[in-house]
DRENVOLO-215973 format. One line per 3 residues: number of its first residue (from 0); their letters; for each residue x, y, z of N, C-alpha, C. Coordinates in steps of 0.02 Angstrom, whole numbers, plus 50000, padded with zeros to 5 digits. Example, Ala and Ser with C-alpha at 12.3 -4.5 7.8 and 13.67 -1.06 7.14 Angstrom:
2
0> as> 50660 49716 50390 50615 49775 50390 50660 49835 50390 | 50642 49888 50354 50684 49947 50357 50645 50002 50394
//
This chain:
261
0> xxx> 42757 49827 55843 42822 49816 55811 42861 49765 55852 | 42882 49710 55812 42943 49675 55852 43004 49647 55817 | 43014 49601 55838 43092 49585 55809 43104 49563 55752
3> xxx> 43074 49556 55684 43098 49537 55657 43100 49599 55582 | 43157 49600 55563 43143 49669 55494 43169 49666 55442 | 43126 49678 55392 43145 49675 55329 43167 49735 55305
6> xxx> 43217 49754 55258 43254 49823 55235 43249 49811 55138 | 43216 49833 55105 43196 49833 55042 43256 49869 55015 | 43269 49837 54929 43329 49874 54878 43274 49913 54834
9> xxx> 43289 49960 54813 43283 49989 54766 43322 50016 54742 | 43299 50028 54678 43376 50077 54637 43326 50138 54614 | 43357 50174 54644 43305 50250 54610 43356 50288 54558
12> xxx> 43353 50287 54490 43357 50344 54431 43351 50412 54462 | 43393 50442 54450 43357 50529 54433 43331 50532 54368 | 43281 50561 54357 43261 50588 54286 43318 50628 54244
15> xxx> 43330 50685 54285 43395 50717 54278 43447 50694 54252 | 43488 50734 54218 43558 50705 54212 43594 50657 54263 | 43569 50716 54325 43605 50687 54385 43585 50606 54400
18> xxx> 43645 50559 54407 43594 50485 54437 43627 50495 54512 | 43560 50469 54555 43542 50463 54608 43604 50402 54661 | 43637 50379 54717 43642 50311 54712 43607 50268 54729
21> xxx> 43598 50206 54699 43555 50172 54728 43559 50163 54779 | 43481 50113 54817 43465 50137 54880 43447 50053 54889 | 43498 50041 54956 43500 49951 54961 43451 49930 54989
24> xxx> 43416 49902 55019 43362 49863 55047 43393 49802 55062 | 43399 49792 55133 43416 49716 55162 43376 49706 55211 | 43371 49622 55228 43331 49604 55255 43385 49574 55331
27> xxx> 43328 49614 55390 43382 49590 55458 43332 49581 55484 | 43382 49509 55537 43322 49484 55559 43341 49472 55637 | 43327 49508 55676 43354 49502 55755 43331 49458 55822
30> xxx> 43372 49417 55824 43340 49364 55852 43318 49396 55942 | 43296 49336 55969 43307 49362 56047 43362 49332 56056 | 43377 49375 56134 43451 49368 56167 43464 49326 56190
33> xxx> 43519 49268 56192 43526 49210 56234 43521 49222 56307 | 43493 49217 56342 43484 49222 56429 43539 49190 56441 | 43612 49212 56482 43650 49167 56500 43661 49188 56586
36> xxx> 43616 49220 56613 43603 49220 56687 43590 49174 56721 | 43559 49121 56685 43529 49066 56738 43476 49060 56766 | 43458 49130 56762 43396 49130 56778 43317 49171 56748
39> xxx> 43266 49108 56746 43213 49153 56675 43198 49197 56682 | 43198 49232 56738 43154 49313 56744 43194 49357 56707 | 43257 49343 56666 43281 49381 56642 43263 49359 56560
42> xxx> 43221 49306 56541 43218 49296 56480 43172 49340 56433 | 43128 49372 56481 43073 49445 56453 43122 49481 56441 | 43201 49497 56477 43222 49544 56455 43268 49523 56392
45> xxx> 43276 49470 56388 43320 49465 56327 43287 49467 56268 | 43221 49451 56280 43175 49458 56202 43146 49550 56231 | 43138 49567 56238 43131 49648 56239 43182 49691 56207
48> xxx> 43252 49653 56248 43323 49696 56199 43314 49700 56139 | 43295 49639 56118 43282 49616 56036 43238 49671 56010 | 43175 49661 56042 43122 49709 56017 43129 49790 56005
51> xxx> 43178 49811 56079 43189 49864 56066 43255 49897 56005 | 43295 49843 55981 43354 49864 55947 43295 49843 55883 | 43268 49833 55877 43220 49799 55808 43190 49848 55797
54> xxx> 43141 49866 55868 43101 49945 55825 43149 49999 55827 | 43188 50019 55860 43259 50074 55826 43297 50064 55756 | 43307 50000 55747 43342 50009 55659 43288 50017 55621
57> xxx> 43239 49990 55637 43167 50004 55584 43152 50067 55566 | 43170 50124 55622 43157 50196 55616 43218 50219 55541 | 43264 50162 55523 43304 50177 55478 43249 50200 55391
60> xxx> 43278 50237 55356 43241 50225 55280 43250 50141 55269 | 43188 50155 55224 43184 50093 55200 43187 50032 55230 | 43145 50047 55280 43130 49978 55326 43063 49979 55337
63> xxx> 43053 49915 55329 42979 49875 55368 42999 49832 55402 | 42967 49844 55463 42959 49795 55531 42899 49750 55534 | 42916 49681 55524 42869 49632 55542 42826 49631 55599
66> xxx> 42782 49590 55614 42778 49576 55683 42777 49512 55716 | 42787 49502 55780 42815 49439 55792 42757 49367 55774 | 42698 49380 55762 42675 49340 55737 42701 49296 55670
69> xxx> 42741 49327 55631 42762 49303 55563 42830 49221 55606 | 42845 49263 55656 42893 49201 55694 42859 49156 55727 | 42815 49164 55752 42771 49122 55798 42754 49061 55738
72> xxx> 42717 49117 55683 42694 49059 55606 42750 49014 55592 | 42815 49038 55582 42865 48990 55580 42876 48921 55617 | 42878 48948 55665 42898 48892 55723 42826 48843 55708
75> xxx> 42782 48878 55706 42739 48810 55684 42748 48769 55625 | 42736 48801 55574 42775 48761 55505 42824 48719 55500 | 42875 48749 55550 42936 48703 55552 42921 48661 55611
78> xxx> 42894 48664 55655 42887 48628 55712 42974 48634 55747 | 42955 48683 55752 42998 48721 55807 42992 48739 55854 | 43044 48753 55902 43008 48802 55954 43068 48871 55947
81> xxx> 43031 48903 55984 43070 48989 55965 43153 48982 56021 | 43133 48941 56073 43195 48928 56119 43265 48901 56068 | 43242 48862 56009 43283 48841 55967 43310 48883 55919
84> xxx> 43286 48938 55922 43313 48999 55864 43358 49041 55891 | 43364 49050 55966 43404 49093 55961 43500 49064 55965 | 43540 49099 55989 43620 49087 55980 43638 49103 55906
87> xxx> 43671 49098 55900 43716 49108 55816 43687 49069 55773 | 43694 49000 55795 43663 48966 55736 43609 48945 55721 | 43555 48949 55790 43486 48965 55773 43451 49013 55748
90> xxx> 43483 49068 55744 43461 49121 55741 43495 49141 55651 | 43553 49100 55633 43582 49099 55547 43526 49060 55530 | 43494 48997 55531 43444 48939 55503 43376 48998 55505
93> xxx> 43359 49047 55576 43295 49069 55562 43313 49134 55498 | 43354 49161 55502 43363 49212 55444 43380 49211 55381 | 43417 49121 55382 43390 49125 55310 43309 49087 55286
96> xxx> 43274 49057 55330 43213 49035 55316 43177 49109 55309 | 43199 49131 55332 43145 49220 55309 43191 49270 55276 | 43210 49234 55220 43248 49251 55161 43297 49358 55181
99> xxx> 43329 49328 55246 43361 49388 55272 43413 49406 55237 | 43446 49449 55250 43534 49444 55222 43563 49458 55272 | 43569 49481 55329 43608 49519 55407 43556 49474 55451
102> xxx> 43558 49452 55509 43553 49421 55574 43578 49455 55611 | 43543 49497 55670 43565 49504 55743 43566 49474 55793 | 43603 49456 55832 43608 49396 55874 43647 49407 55939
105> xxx> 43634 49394 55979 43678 49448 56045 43683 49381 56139 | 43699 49410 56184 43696 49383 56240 43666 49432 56296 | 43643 49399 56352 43623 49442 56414 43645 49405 56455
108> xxx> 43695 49450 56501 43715 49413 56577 43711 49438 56643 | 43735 49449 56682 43740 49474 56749 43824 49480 56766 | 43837 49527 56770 43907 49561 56820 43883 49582 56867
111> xxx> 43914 49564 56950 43901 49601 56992 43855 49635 56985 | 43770 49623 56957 43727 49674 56989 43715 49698 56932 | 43769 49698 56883 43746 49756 56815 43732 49700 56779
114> xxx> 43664 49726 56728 43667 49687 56674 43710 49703 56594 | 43732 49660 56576 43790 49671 56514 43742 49631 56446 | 43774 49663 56423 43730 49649 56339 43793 49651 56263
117> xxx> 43805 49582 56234 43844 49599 56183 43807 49560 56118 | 43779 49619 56066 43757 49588 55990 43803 49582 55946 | 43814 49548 55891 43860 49557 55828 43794 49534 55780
120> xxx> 43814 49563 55711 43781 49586 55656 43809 49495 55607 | 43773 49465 55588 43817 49421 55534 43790 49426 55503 | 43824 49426 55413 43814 49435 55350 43779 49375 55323
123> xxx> 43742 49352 55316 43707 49284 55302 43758 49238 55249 | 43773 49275 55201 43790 49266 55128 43874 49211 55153 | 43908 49249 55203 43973 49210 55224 43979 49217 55295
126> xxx> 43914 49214 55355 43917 49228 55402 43987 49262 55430 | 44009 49312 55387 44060 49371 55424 44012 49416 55463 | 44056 49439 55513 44024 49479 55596 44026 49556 55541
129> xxx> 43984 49612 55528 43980 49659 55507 43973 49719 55551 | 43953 49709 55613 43965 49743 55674 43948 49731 55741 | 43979 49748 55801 43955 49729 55858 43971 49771 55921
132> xxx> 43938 49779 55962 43928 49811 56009 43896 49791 56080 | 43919 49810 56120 43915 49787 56201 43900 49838 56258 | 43886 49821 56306 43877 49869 56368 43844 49838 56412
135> xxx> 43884 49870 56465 43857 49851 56557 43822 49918 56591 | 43766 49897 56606 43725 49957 56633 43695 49916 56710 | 43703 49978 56741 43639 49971 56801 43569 49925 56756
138> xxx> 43525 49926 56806 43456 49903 56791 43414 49961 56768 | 43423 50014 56787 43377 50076 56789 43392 50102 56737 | 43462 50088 56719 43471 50115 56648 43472 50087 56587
141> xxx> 43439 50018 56564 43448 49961 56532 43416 50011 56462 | 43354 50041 56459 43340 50058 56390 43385 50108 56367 | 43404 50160 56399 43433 50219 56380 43504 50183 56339
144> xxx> 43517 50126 56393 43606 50076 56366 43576 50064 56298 | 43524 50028 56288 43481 49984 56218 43473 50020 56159 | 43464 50078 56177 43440 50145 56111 43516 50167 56116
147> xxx> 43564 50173 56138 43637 50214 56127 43660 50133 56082 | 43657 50095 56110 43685 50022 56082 43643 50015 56012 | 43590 50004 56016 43569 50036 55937 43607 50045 55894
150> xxx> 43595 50120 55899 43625 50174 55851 43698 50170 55827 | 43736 50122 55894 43790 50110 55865 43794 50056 55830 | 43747 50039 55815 43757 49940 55789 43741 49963 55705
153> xxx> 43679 50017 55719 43632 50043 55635 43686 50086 55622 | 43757 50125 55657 43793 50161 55597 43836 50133 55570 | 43849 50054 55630 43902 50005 55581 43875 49986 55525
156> xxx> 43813 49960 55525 43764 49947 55474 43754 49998 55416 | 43783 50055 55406 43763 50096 55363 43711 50108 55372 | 43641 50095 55422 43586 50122 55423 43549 50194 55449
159> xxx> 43566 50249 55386 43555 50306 55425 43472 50313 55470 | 43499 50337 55545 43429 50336 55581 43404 50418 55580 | 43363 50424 55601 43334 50503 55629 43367 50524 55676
162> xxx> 43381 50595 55680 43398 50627 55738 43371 50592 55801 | 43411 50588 55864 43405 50551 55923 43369 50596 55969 | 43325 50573 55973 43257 50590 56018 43282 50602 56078
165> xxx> 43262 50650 56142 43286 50655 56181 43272 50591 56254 | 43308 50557 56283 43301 50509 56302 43239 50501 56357 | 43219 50560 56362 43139 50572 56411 43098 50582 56407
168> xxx> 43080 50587 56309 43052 50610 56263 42992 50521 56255 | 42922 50556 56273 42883 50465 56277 42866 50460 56223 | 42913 50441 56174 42899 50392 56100 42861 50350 56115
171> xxx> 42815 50337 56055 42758 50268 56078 42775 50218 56038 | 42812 50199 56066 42847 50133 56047 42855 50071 56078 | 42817 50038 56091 42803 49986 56147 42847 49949 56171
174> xxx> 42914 49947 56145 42965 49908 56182 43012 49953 56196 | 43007 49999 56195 43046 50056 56226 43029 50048 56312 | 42943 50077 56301 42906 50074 56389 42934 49992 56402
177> xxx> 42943 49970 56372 42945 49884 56423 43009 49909 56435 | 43071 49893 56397 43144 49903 56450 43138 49935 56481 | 43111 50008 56485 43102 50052 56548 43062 50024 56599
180> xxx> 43011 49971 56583 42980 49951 56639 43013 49894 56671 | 43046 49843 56624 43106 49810 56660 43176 49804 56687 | 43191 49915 56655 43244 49929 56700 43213 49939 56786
183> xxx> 43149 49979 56785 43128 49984 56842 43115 49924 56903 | 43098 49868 56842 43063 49823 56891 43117 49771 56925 | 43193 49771 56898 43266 49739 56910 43289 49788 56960
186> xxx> 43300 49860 56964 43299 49887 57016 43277 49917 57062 | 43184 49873 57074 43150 49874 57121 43119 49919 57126 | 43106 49957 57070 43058 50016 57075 43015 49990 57065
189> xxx> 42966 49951 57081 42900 49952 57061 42840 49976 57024 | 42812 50040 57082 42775 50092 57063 42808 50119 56980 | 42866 50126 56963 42881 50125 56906 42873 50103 56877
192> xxx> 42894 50026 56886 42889 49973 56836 42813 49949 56810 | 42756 49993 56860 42685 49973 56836 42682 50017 56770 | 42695 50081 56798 42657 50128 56740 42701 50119 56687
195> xxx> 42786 50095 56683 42791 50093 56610 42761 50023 56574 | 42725 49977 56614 42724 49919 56556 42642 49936 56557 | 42594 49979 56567 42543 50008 56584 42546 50040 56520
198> xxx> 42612 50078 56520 42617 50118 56444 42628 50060 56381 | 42663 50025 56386 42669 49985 56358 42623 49935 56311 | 42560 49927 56350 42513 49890 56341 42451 49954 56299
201> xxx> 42463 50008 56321 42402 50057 56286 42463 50061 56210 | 42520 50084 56216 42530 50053 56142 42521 49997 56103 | 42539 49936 56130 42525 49867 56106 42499 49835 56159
204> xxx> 42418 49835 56157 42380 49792 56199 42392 49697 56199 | 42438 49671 56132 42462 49609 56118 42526 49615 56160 | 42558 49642 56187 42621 49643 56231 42610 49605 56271
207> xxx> 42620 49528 56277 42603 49482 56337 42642 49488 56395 | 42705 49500 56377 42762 49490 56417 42735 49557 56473 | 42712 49612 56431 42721 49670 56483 42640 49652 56536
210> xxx> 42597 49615 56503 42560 49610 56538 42566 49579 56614 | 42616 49498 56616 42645 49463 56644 42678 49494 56682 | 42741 49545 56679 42792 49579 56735 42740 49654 56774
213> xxx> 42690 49647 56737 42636 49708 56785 42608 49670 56832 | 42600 49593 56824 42558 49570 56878 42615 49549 56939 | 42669 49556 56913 42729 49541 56964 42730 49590 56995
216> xxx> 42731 49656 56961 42752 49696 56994 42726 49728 57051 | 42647 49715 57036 42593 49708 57076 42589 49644 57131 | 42610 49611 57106 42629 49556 57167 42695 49567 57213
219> xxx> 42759 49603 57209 42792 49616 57227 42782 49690 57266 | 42730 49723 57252 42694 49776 57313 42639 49744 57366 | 42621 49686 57351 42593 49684 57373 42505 49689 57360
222> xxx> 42502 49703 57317 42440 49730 57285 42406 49654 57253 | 42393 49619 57274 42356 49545 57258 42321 49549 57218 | 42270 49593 57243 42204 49596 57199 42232 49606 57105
225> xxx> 42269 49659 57108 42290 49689 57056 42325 49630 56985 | 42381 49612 57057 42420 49552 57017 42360 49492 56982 | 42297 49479 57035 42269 49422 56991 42218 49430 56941
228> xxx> 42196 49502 56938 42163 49555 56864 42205 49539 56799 | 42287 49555 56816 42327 49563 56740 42341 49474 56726 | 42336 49436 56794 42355 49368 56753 42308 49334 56749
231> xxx> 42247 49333 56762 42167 49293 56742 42157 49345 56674 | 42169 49399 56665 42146 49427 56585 42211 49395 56528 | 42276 49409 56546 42316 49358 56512 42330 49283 56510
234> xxx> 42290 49240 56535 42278 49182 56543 42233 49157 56468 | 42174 49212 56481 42125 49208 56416 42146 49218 56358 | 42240 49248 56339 42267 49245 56290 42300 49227 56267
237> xxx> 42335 49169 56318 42413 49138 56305 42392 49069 56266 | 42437 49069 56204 42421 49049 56171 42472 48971 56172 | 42512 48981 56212 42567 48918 56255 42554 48894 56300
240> xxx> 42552 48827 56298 42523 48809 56363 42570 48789 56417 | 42640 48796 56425 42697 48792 56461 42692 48868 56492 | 42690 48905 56451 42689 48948 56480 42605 48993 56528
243> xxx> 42584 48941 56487 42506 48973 56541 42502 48938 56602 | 42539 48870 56613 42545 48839 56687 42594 48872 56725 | 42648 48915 56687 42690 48945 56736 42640 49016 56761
246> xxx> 42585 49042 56720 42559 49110 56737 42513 49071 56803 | 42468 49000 56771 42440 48986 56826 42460 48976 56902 | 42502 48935 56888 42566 48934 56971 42563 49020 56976
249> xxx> 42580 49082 56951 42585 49125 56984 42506 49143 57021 | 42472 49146 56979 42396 49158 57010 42376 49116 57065 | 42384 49050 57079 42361 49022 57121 42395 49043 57183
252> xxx> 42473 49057 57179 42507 49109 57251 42463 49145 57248 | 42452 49218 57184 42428 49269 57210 42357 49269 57250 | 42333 49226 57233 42253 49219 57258 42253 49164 57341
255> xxx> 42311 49127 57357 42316 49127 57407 42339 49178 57453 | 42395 49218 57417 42402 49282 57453 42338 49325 57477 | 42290 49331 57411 42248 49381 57444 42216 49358 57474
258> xxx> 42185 49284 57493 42147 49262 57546 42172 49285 57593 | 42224 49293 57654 42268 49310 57688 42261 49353 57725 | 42239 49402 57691 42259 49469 57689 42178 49508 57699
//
């Protein structure tokens, strides 16, 4: 599951006397987060926020969740790149090319230490803001902030969700384990930050990103060997080649590291 979602109309009849009300179906389409830190190690987390507020409204009725391949197809067609979609108005041009009606669209920054997060909802039809919501969390607490921020964005939305899972409760939901693995891995838990993007990957073995911050995280223990397993097997899958010279620069440290050693 990732960021992008479609919400179907139907109108359901009762047979009955009684009529039913109809039942709307809209199409939202949630971009990733503008990184306005400065710095990229935070750009996994701004497309994760995405992912994770994407598979939470999807748990709404009447939703289907794309997967991010359908965006990737875009950006080729259009000869785009995905860096160009996000902000307000990249992110209005990608939702109506995927015939949306609502766009989510948000920021990620840094306060003192905490990371802060603000989305607003726009209506495609007269880009009016339909709802929005914000929060500053520790690092450790970034998913638990993501799923409360949710729920508040899907009840501005009218999107009734399911009862709220208990927050320790391991839903297999693959971008759930990633913010938890990139709350851990921002405040230096490591050993944490392996096993949730570990989880992450046995749900969605296509999770590149989580593959990438396991070999960090493994490089940031110290563990060499480890770090150059997850980025020589994700090397064989990156399908960018900007971004496979930045995985290579990391491998070639890690493998001078482990000579070293």
């Amino acid at each position: 599951m990732r960021w992008l979602i479609a919400l179907g109309v139907t109108v359901a009849m009762s047979l009955s006397a009684e009529t039913k009300a109809d039942e709307i179906q809209r199409t939202l389409f949630v971009a990733p987060l503008e990184n306005e830190t400065g710095q990229t190690q935070y750009d996994a987390a701004a497309a994760g926020i995405a992912d994770l507020i994407g598979a939470t409204l999807a748990s709404a009725k009447n939703v289907t969740v794309l997967d991010r391949e359908r965006l990737h197809a875009l950006t080729k067609e259009q000869k785009r790149s995905i860096s160009g979609l996000v902000g307000d108005a990249g992110a209005v041009k990608t939702g109506k090319l995927l015939m949306a009606d609502t766009v989510l669209t948000g920021r990620l920054s840094l306060v003192e230490g905490m990371i802060s997060v603000s989305v607003k909802a726009l209506h495609l039809a007269d880009e009016r803001v339909t709802a929005a919501d914000q929060f500053s969390c520790e690092p450790a607490g970034l998913a638990t902030a993501v799923l409360k921020m949710s729920r508040r964005v899907a009840l501005a939305l009218a999107l009734p969700l399911p009862a709220a899972r208990d927050e320790n409760d391991e839903t297999p939901i693959a971008s759930l384990h990633f913010a938890k693995g990139l709350g851990h891995y921002y405040a230096g838990n490591m050993d944490g930050a392996v096993a949730e993007f570990f989880r992450t990957l046995d749900q969605d073995p296509d999770y590149l990103d989580a593959q990438q911050f396991c070999g960090l995280a493994f490089f940031k223990l110290g563990e060499f060997d480890h770090a150059i397993i997850e980025w020589e097997a994700l090397l064989k899958r990156l399908p960018d080649q900007k971004r496979a010279a930045e995985v290579t620069k990391l491998l070639e440290e890690a493998r001078k590291k482990a000579s070293q050693h």
